[in-house]
N, C-alpha and C positions, 0 to 999 in steps of 0.2 A: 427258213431260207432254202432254196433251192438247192439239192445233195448232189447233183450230177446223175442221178437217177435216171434210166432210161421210162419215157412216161406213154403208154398207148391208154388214150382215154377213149375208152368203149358206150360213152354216155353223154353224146354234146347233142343240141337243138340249135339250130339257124332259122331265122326267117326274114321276110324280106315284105315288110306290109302293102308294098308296093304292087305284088305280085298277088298275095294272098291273102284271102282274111281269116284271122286267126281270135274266135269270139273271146276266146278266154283272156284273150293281151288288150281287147281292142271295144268291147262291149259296155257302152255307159249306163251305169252302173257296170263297175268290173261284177263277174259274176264272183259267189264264194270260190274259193279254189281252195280245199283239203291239204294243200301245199303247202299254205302260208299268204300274203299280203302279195301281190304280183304288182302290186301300183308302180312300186324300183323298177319292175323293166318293163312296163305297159308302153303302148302307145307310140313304139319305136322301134326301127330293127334293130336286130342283132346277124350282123352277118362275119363271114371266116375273119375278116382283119379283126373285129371285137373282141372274137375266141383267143385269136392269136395274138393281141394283146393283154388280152386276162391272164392268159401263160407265160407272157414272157419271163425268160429267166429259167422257164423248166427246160428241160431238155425233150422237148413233144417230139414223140417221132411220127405216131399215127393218132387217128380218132375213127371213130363211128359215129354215126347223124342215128339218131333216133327217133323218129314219126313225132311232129309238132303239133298235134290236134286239130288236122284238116277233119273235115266233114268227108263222109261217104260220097263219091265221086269227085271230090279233089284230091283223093289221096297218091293216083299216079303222076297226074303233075308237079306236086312234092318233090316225088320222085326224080322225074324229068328234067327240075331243076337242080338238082341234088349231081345227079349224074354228068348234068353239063361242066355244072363247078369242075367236079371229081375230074372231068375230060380235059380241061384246061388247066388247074391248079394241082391236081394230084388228090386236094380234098375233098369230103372226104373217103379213105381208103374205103371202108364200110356202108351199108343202110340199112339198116330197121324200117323196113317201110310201112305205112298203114295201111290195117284191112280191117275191115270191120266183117268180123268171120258169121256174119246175119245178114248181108250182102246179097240180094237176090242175083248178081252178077261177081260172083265171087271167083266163079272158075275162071271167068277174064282177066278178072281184077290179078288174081293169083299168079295167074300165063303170063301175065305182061309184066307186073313187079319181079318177075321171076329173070324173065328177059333183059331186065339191064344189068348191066355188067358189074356193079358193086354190089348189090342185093344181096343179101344174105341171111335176113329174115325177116318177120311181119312182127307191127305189135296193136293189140289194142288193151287197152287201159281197160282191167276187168273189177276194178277195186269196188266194193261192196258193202258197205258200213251200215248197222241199224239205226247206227248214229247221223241223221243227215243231211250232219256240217260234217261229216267224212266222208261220206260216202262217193264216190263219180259216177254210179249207176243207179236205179232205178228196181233193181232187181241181180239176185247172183246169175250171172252169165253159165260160171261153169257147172249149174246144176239145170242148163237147155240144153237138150239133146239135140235140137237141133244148131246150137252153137260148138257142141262137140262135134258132130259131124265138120264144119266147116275147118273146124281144129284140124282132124283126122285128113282135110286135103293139104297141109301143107308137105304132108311125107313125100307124096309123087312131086313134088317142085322142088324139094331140095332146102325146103328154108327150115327156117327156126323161128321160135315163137320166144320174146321177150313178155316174161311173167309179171306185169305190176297188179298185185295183190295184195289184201290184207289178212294175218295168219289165222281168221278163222275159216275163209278159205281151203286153206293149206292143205287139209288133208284130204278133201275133194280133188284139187288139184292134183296132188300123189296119185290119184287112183287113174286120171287121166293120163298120167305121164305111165303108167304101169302099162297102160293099155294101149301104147302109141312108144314105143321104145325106140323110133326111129327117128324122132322127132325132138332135135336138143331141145331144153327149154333152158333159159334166163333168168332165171331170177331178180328182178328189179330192186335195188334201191333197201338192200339188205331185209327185202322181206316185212319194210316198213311195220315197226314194230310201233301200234299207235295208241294202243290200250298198255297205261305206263306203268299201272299200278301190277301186283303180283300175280295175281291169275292171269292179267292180259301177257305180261312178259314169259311165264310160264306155254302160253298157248304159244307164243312165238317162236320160244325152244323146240317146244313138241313138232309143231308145223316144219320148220325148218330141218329135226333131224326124218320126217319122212319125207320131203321133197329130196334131201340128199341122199336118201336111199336109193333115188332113180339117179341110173349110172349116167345118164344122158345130161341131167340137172346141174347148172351152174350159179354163182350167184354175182352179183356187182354191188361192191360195197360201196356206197352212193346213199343220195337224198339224206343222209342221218341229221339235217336241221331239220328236215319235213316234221319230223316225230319228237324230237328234241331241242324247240326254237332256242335255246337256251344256252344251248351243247358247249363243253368245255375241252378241252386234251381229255379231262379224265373223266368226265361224262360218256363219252362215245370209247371210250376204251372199252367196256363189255362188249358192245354191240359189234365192232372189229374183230374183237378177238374169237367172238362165239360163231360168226361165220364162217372165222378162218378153220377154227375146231372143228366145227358141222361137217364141212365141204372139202377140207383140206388145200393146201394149198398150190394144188394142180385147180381145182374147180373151180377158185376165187379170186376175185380181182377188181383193185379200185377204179372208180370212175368219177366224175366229175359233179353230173346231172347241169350244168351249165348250159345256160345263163339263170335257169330255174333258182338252182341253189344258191346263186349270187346274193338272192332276199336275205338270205340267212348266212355270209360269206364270203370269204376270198377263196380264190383260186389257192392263194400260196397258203391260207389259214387252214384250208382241206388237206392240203397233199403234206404239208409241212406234219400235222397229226397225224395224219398216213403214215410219213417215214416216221417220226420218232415213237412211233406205238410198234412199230413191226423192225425199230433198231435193232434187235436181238438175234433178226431171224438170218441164215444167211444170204451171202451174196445171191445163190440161185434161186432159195423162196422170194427173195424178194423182186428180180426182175419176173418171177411169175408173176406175182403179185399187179405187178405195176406195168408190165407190158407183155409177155408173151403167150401167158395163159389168153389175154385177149385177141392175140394176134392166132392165136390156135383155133378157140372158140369162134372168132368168125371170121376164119378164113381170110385174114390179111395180111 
């Protein structure tokens, strides 16, 4: 149930089918999604009154919109509508907007996402699996030089890059984050930990303690049905707690992934695990935790 908890959720998606198409909601045959079964919220929007019903009860103060898998040249539009909301409703504070950093019109794309006024960083979905009902790409991203360069422009604009990765990844990633220290990164979705067995959870450790090596690196403790359809209070206990260890608890903070994670949950069955697994910690770890580390991190 609901703690009185101040809640900033750094991790919500809207869409509005109306407006846009979105293959992966709307696609007959749904396509595979790595995520999990999308059929629960196919075929329908989801807009602010549905979030803000899925919350009710919590004490929401702010959120972040995070890029909903528009295609390469819808992705300022997103934006455009994201901002209008924002302009009239307040929501939301935040955006994550899309770029696809292979974008042959990238510097535009960048200049103009940059220019609206809740912007505060770019994501695209770099996840990479040999396995390929995992995988969302086709090839690793962050081993194209020319997709690092694209990376390397988000410093002159000021944004930040949200990391959705898997930890074999990880330590390629650290090298970029080494070499780009100006450039917060995100960590998505605790680093989806998706290989369950011991050497896969092993590599996740490893991954995750050198992305928190880079001082700029954060993470969002999010998606944990993604990797653990299954997930219990005490199933996702390591996985919380070994984040919050990595990164500390200036650098971490939970998030929703809503309406995604809805497949696999409630709203109140997420945050409710959230407070009783981090009961212990105090009153200041835990509004970091749960709102101002995120309001720090992206500037809200």
């Amino acid at each position: 149930m609901p703690s009185g908890l101040r809640i900033v959720d750094p991790h919500v998606h809207l869409w509005d089918l109306s407006r846009a198409r979105y293959g992966w909601l709307q696609d007959d045959p749904l396509p595979n999604n790595p995520a999990g079964d999308m059929s629960a919220i196919a075929h329908r929007n989801y807009l602010l009154d549905d979030y803000l019903s899925d919350t009710a009860g919590w004490c929401l103060d702010k959120i972040v919109h995070v890029e909903a898998g528009q295609p390469r040249g819808q992705q300022l539009s997103e934006t455009d509508w994201l901002q209008a909301m924002a302009d009239q409703r307040a929501y939301p504070h935040g955006v994550v907007a899309g770029a696809d950093l292979l974008d042959p019109d990238l510097d535009a794309l960048l200049e103009a996402q940059a220019a609206r006024p809740n912007v505060r960083g770019v994501r695209q979905i770099v996840c990479w699996h040999e396995d390929p009902l995992k995988t969302y790409t086709d090839r690793d991203l962050l081993r194209d030089p020319q997709w690092v360069e694209g990376f390397a422009k988000l410093a002159r604009h000021g944004l930040s890059f949200d990391l959705q990765l898997y930890p074999s990844q990880m330590a390629t990633a650290a090298i970029i984050a080494a070499r780009h220290p100006d450039i917060p990164i995100i960590v998505n979705h605790a680093g989806l930990p998706t290989d369950r067995d011991a050497a896969g959870m092993e590599r996740w450790r490893r991954g995750l303690r050198l992305l928190a090596a880079q001082p700029q690196a954060s993470i969002k403790i999010s998606g944990l049905g993604i990797t653990d359809r299954a997930w219990t209070l005490e199933s996702i206990r390591p996985t919380v707690l070994e984040c919050i260890e990595v990164f500390g608890t200036e650098r971490a903070m939970f998030a929703s992934d809503f309406p995604v994670e809805r497949v696999h949950g409630t709203f109140d069955a997420f945050y409710s695990a959230f407070d009783a697994i981090t009961a212990d910690f105090s009153a200041d770890e835990r509004d970091r935790l749960f709102a101002a580390n995120a309001e720090t991190i992206y500037r809200i």
